[in-house]
PyMOL Python script that loads the backbone (N, CA, C, O; Angstrom):
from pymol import cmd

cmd.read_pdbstr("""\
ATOM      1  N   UNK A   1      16.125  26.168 -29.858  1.00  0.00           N
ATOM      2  CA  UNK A   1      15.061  25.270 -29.453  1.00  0.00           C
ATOM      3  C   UNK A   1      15.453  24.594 -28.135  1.00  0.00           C
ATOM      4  O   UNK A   1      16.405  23.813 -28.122  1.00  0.00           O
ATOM      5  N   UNK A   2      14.738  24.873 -27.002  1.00  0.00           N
ATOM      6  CA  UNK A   2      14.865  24.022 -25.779  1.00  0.00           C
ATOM      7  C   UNK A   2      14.517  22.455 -25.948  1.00  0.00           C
ATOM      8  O   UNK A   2      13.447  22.095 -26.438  1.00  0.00           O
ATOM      9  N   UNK A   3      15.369  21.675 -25.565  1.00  0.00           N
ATOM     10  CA  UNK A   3      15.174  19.898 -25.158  1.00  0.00           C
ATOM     11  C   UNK A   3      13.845  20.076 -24.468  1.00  0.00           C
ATOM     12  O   UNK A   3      13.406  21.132 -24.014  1.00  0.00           O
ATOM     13  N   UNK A   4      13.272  18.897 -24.456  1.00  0.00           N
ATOM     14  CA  UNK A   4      11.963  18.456 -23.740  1.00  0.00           C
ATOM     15  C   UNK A   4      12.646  17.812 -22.775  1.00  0.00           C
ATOM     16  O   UNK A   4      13.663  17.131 -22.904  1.00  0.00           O
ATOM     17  N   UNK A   5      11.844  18.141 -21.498  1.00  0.00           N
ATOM     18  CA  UNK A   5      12.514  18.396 -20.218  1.00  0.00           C
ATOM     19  C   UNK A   5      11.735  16.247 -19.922  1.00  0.00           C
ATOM     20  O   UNK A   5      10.621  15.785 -20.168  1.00  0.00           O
ATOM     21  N   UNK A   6      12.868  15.648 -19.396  1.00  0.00           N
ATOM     22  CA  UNK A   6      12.576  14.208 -18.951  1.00  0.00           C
ATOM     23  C   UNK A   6      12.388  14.424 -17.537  1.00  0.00           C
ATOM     24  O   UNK A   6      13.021  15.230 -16.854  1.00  0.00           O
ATOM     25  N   UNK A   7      11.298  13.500 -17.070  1.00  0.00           N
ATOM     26  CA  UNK A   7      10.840  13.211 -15.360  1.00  0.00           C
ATOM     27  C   UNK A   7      11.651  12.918 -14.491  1.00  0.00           C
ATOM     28  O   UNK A   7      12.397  12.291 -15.242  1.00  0.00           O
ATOM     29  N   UNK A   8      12.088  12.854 -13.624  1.00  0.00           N
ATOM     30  CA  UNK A   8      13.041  12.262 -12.850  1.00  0.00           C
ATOM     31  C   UNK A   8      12.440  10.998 -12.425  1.00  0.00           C
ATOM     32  O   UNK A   8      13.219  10.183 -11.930  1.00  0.00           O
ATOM     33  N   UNK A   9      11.179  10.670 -12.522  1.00  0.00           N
ATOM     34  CA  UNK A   9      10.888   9.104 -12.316  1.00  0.00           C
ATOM     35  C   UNK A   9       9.495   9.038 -13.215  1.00  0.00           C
ATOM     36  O   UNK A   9       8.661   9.944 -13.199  1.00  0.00           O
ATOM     37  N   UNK A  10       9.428   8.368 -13.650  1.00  0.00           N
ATOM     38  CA  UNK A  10       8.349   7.521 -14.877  1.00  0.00           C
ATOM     39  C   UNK A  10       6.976   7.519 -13.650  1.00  0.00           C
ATOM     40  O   UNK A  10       7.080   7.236 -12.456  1.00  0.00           O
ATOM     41  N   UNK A  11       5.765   7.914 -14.372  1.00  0.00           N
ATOM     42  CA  UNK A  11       4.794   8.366 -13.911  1.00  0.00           C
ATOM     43  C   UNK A  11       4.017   6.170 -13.264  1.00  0.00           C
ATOM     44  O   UNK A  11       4.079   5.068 -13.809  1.00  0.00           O
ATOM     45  N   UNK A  12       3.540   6.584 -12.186  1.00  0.00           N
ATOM     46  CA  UNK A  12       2.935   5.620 -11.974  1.00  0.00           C
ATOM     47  C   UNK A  12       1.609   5.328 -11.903  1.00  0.00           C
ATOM     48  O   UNK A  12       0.727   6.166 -12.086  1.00  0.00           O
ATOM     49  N   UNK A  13       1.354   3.764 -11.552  1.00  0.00           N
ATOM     50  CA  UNK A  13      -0.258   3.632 -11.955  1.00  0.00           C
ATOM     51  C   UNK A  13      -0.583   3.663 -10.682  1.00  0.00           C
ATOM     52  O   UNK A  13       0.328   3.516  -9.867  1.00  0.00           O
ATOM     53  N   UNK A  14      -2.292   3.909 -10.098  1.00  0.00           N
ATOM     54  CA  UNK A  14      -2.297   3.386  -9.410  1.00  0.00           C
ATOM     55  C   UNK A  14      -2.771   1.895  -8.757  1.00  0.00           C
ATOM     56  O   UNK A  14      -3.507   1.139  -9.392  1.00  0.00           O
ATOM     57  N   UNK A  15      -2.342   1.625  -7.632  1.00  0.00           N
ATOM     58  CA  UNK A  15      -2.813   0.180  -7.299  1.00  0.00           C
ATOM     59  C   UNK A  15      -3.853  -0.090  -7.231  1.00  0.00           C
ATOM     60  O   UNK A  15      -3.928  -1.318  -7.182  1.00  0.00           O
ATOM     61  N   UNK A  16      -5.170   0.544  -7.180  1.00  0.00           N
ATOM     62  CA  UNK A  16      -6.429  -0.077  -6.875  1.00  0.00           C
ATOM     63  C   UNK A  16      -7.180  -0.096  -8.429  1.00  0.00           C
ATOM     64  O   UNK A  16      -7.956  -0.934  -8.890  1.00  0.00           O
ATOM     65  N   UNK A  17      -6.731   0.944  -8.940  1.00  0.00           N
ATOM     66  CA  UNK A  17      -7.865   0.693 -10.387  1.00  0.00           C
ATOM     67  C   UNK A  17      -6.395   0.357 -11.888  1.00  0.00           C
ATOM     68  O   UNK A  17      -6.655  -0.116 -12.994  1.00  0.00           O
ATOM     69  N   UNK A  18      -5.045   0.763 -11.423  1.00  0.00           N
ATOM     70  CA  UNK A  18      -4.677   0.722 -12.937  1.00  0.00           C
ATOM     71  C   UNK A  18      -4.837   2.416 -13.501  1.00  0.00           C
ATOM     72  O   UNK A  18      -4.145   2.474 -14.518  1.00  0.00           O
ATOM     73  N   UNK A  19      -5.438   3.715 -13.251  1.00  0.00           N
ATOM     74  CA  UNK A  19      -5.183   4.756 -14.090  1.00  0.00           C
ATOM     75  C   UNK A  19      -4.035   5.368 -13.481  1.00  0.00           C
ATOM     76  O   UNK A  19      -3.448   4.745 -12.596  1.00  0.00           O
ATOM     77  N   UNK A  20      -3.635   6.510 -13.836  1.00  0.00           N
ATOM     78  CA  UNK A  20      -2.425   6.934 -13.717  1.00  0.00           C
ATOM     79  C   UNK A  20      -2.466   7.921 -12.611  1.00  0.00           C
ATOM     80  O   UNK A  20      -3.252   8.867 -12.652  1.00  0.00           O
ATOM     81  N   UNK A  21      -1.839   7.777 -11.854  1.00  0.00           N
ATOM     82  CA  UNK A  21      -1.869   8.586 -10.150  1.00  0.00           C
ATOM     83  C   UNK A  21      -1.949   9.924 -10.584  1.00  0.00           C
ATOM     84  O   UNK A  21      -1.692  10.369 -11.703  1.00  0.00           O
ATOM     85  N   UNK A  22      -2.364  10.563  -9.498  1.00  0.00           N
ATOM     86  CA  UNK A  22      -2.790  12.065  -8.931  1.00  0.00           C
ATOM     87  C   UNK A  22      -1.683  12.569  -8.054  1.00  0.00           C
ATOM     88  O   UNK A  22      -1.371  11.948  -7.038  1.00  0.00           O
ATOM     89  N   UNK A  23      -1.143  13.562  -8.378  1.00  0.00           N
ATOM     90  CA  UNK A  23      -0.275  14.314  -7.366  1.00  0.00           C
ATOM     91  C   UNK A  23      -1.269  14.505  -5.995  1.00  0.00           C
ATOM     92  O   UNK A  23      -1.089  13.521  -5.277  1.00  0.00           O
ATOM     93  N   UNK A  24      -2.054  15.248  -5.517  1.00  0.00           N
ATOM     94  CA  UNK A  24      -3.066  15.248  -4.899  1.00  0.00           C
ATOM     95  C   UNK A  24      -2.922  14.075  -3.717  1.00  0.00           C
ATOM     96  O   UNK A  24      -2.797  14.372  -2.529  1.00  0.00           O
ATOM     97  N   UNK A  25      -2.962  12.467  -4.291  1.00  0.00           N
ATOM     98  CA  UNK A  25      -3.569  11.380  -3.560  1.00  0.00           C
ATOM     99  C   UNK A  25      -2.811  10.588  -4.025  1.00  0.00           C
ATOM    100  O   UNK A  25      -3.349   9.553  -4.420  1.00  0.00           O
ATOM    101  N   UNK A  26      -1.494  10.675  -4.168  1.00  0.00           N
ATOM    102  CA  UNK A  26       0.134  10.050  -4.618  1.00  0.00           C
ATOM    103  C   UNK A  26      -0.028   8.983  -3.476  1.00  0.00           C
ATOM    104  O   UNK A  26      -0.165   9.244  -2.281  1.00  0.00           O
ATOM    105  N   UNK A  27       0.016   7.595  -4.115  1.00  0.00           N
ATOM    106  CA  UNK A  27       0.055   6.712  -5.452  1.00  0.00           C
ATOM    107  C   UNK A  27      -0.986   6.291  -5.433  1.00  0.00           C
ATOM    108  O   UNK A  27      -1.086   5.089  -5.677  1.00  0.00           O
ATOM    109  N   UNK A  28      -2.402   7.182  -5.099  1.00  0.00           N
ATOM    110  CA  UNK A  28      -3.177   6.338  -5.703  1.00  0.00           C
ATOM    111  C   UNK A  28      -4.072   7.810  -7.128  1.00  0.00           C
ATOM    112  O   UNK A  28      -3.841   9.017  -7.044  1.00  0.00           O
ATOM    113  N   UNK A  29      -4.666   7.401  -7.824  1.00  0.00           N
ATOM    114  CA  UNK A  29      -5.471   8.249  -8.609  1.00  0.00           C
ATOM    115  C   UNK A  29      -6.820   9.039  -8.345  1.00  0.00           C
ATOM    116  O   UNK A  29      -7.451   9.805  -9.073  1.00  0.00           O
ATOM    117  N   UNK A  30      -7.021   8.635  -7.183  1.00  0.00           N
ATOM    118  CA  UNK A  30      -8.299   9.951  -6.253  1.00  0.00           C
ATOM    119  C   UNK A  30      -8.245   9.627  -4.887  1.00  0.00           C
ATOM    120  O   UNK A  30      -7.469   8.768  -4.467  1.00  0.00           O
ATOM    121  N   UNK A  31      -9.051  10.284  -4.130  1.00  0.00           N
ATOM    122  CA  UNK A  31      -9.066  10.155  -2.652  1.00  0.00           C
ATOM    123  C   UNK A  31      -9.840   8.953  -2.624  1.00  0.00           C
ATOM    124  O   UNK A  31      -9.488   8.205  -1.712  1.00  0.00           O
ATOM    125  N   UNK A  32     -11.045   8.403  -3.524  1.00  0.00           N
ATOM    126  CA  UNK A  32     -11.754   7.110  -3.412  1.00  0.00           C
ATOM    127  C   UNK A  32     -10.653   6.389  -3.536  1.00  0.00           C
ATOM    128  O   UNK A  32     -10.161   6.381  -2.408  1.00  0.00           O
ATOM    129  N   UNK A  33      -9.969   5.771  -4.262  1.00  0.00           N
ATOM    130  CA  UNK A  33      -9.314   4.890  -4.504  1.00  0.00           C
ATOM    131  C   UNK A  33      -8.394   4.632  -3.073  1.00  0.00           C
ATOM    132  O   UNK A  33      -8.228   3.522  -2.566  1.00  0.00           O
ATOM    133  N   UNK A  34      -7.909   5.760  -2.614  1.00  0.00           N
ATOM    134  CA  UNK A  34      -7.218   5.882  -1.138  1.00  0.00           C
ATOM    135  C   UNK A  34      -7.687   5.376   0.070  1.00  0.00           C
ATOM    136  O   UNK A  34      -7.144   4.719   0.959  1.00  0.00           O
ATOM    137  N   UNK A  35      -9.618   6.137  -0.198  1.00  0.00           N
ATOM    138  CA  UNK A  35     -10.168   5.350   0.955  1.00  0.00           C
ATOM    139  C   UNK A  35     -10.548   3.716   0.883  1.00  0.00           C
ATOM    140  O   UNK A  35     -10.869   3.072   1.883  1.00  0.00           O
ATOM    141  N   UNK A  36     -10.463   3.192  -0.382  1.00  0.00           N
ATOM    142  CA  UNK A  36     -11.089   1.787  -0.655  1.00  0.00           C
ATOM    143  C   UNK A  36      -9.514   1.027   0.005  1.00  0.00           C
ATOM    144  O   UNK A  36      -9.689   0.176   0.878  1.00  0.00           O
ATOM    145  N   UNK A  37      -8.333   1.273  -0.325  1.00  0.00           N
ATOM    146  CA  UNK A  37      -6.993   0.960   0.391  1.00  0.00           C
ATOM    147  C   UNK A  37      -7.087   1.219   1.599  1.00  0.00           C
ATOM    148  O   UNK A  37      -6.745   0.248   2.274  1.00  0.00           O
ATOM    149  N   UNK A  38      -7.391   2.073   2.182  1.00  0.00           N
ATOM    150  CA  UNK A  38      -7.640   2.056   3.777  1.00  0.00           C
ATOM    151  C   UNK A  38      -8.418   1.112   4.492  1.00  0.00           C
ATOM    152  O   UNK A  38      -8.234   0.363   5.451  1.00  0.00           O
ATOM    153  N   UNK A  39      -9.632   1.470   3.485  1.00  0.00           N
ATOM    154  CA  UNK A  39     -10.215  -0.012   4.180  1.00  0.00           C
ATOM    155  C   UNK A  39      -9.609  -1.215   4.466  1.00  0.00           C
ATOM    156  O   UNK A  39      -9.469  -1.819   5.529  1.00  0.00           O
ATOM    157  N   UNK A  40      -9.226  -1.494   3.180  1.00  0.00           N
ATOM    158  CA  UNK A  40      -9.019  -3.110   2.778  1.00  0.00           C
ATOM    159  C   UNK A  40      -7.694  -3.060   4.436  1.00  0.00           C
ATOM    160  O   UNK A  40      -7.963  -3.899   5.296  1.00  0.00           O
ATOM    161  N   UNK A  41      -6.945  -2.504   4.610  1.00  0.00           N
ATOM    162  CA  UNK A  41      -6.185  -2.532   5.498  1.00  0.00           C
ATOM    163  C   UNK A  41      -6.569  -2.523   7.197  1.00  0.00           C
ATOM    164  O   UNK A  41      -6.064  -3.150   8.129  1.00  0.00           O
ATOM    165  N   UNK A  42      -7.691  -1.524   7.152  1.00  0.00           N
ATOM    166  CA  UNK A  42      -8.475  -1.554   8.588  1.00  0.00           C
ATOM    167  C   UNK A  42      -9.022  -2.571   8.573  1.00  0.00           C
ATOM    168  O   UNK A  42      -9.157  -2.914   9.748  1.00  0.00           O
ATOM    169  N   UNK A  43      -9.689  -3.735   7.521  1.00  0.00           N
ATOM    170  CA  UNK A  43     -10.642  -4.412   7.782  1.00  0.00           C
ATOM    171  C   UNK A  43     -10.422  -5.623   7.684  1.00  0.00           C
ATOM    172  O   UNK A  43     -11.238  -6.516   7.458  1.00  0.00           O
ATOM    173  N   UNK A  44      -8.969  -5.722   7.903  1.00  0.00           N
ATOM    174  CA  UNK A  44      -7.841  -7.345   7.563  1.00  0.00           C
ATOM    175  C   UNK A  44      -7.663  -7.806   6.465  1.00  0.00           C
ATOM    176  O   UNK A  44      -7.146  -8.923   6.446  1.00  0.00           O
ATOM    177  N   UNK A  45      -8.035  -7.105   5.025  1.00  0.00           N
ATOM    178  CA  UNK A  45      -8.190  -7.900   4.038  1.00  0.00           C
ATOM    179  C   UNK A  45      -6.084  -7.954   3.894  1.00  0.00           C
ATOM    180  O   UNK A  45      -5.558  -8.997   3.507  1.00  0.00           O
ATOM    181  N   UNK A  46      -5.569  -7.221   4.114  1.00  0.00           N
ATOM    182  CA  UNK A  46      -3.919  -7.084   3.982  1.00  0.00           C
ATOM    183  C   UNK A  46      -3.746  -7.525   5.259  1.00  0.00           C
ATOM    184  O   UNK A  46      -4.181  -7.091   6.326  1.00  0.00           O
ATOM    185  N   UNK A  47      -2.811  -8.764   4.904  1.00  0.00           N
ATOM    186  CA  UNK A  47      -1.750  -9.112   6.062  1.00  0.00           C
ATOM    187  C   UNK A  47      -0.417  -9.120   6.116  1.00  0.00           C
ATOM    188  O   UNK A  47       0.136  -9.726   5.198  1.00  0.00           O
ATOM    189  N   UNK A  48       0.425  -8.499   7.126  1.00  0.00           N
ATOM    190  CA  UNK A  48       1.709  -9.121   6.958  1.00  0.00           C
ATOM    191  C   UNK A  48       1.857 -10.114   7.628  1.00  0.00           C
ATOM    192  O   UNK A  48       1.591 -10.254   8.822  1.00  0.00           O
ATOM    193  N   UNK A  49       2.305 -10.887   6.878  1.00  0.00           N
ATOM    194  CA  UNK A  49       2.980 -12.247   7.258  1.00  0.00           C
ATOM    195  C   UNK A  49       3.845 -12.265   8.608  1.00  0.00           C
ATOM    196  O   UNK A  49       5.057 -12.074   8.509  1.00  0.00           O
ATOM    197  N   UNK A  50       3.309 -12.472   9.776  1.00  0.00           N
ATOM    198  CA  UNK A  50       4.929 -12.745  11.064  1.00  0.00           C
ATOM    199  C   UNK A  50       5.377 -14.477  11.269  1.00  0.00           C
ATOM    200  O   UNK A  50       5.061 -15.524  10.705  1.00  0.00           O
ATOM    201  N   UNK A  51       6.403 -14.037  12.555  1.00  0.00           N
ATOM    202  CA  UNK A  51       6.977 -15.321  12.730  1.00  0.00           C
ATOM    203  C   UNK A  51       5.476 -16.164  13.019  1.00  0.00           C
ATOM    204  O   UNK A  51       4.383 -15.703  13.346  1.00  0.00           O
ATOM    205  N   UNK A  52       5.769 -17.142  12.840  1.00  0.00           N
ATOM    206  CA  UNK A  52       4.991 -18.315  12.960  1.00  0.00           C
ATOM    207  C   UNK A  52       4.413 -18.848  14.925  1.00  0.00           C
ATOM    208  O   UNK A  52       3.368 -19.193  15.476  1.00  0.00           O
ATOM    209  N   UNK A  53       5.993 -18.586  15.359  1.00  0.00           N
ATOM    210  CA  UNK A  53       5.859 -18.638  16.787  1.00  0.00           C
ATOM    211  C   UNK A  53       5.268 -17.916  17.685  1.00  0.00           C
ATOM    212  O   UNK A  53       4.962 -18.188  18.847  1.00  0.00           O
ATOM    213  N   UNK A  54       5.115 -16.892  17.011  1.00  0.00           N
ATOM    214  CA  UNK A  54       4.345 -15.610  17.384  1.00  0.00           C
ATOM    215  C   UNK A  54       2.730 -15.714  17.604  1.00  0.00           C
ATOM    216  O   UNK A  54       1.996 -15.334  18.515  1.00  0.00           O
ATOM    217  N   UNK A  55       2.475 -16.461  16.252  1.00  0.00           N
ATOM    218  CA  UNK A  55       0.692 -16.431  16.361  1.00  0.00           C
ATOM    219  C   UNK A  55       0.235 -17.272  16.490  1.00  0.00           C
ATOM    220  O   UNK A  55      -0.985 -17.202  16.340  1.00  0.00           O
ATOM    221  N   UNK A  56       0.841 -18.719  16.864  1.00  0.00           N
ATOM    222  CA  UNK A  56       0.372 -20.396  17.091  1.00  0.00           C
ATOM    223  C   UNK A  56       0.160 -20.125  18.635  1.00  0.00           C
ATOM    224  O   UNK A  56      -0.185 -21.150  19.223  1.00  0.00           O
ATOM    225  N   UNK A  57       0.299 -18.804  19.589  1.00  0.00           N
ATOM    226  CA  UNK A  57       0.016 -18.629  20.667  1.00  0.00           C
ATOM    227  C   UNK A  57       0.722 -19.358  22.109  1.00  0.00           C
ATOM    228  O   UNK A  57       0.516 -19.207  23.313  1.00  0.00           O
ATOM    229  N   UNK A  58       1.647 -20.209  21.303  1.00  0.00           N
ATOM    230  CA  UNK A  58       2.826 -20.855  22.198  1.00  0.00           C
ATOM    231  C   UNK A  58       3.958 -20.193  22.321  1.00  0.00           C
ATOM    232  O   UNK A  58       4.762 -20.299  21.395  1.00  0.00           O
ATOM    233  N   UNK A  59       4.325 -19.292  23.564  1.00  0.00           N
ATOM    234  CA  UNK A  59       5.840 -18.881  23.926  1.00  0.00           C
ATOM    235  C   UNK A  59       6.540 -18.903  24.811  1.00  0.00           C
ATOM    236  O   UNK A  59       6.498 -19.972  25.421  1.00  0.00           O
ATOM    237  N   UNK A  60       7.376 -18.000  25.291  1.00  0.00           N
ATOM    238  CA  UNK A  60       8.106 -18.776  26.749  1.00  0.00           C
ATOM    239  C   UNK A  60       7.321 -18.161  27.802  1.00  0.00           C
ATOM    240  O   UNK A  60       7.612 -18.741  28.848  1.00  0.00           O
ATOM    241  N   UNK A  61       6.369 -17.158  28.031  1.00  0.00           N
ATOM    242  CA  UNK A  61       5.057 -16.820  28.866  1.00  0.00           C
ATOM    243  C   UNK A  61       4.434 -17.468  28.992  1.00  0.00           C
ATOM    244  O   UNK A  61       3.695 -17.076  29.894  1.00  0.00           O
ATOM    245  N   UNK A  62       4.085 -18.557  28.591  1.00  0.00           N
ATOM    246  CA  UNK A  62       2.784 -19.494  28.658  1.00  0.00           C
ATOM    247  C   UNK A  62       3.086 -20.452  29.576  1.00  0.00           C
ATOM    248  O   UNK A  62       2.183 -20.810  30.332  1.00  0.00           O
ATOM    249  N   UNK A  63       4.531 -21.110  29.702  1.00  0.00           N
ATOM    250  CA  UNK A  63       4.861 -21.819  30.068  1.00  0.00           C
ATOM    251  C   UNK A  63       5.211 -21.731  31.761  1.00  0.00           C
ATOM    252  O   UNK A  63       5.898 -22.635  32.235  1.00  0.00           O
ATOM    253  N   UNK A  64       4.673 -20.514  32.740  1.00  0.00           N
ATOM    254  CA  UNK A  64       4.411 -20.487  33.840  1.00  0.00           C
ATOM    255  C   UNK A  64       3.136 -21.508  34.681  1.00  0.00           C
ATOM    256  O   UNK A  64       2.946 -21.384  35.891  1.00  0.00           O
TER     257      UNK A  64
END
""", "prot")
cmd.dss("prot")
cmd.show_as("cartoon", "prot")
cmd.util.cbc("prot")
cmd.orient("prot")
């Protein structure tokens, strides 16, 4: 009798709905779910956080 063969990593969900990802459209579970993440990213809803000094629009350029 052959062992039942284990994953090398535990199957994931995906981020926009919660069902279980698609090889296909890895990590998310369809190409919709992929394009609704694209959006949210083209359309500012995701930010990364930068330095502070950076976006208060005061730096050592200004000061000419």
């Amino acid at each position: 009798m052959v062992a039942p063969v284990t994953p090398l990593r535990p199957k994931r969900r995906c981020p926009e709905c919660g069902a279980p990802a698609a090889r296909e459209s890895y990590p998310f579970c369809s190409p919709r779910c992929k394009a609704v993440d694209l959006n949210r990213w083209l359309s500012g809803s995701y930010v990364i956080a930068g330095d502070a000094a950076l976006t208060d629009g005061g730096g050592e350029d200004d000061e000419r």
